[in-house]
C-alpha angles and dihedrals in degrees: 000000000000116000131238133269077230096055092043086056094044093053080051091063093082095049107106134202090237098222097048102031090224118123117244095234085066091041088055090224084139112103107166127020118181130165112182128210094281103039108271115151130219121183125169116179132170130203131227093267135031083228103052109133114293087218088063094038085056094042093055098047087050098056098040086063095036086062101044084047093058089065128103107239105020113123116195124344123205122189134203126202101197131189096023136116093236093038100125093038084056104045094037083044100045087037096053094043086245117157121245103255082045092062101040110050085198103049111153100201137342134281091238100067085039097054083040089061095046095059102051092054086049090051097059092040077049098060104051085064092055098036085056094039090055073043097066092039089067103257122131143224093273096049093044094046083048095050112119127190086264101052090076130057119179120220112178106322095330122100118202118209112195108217094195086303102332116104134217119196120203139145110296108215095080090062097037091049091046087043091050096065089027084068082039099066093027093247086127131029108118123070085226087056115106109249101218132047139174132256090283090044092249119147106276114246101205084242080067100055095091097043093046084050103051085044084055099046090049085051092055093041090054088055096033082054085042101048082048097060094042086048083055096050097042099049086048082057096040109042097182094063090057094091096042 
């Protein structure tokens, strides 16, 4: 059975621009989406600038085809990368399964510490959302310092966080977003690991709780100020973006 233009899409919802965390669904960056009759996939997607950084262009367009791939009935996917001055390195790279050092002679590092590094900035951006979140759900700066991996089980859209047999109910999706990069950069894996660090991924104390939250919050605020900017350049080179 072939799959569905809807459920490609929905599979691109959690692929981020790595810089801002954002996917690229809600960031509008895709441009063409086609399924054939038999599954094949054709994306072709654009950036804000014809100069963003060829590392995130490639990682984009990986993991774009890495998640149409994934699904049952997809045949074969083929991605573009269009307006950008490594266009044609990126599509022919992603497309050929080259790596990335492979496809750029003059490669100055490698995508893996870059993605590492990512993540661990959208980690920490992605903490302050759930910290406010267990906040709001009444807990305070010793419980949540005290929070490990197996003190919270997900049902639905509701998470559950066991305080020593007393239980706390919220949205899920602020703690699954912040887990999910948390298991990215190995910070969490285990239910006895602590669930929050600090900047330097070092056990909260729960004299550390205000100082890990202000670092947090500075760590949203600069991608929230950078997805701005690239909002603003995309929709200047996508006018009719600009009303939606």
């Amino acid at each position: 059975m072939s799959v569905t233009a809807d459920a490609v899409r929905d599979a691109l919802d959690g692929v981020t621009d790595p810089e801002l965390d954002q996917p690229i669904t809600d960031l509008d960056y895709i441009e063409t989406l086609e399924v054939s009759d038999n599954g094949d996939v054709r994306l072709a997607f654009a950036l804000p600038t014809a100069w963003c950084s060829p590392t995130f262009a490639w990682m984009m367009a990986a993991d774009a085809r890495d998640a149409a791939s994934a699904l049952d009935g997809v045949g074969e996917v083929r991605i573009e990368l269009r307006d950008h001055m490594h266009a044609e390195e990126v599509t022919r790279g992603v497309n050929e399964g080259l790596s990335f050092e492979t496809a750029f002679d003059t490669a100055d590092g490698e995508v893996a510490s870059t993605r590492e590094t990512l993540d661990r900035k959208a980690r920490l951006a992605r903490q302050y959302d759930a910290t406010e979140a267990l906040d709001d759900a009444g807990l305070d700066d010793r419980q949540i310092a005290r929070l490990r991996r197996g003190d919270v089980t997900f049902e639905d859209e509701r998470a559950t966080v066991d305080l020593d047999g007393l239980y706390v109910e919220l949205d899920a999706r602020p703690l699954e977003r912040y887990l999910e990069k948390a298991r990215a950069v190995d910070l969490v894996s285990d239910d006895d690991d602590r669930l929050f660090a600090d900047r330097d991924e070092d056990a909260l104390t729960p004299a550390d709780v205000p100082r890990a939250r202000r670092a947090s919050r500075l760590a949203k605020t600069n991608m929230g100020g950078q997805g701005g900017v690239c909002a603003s350049l995309h929709a200047s080179r996508n006018p009719e973006l600009a009303g939606d």
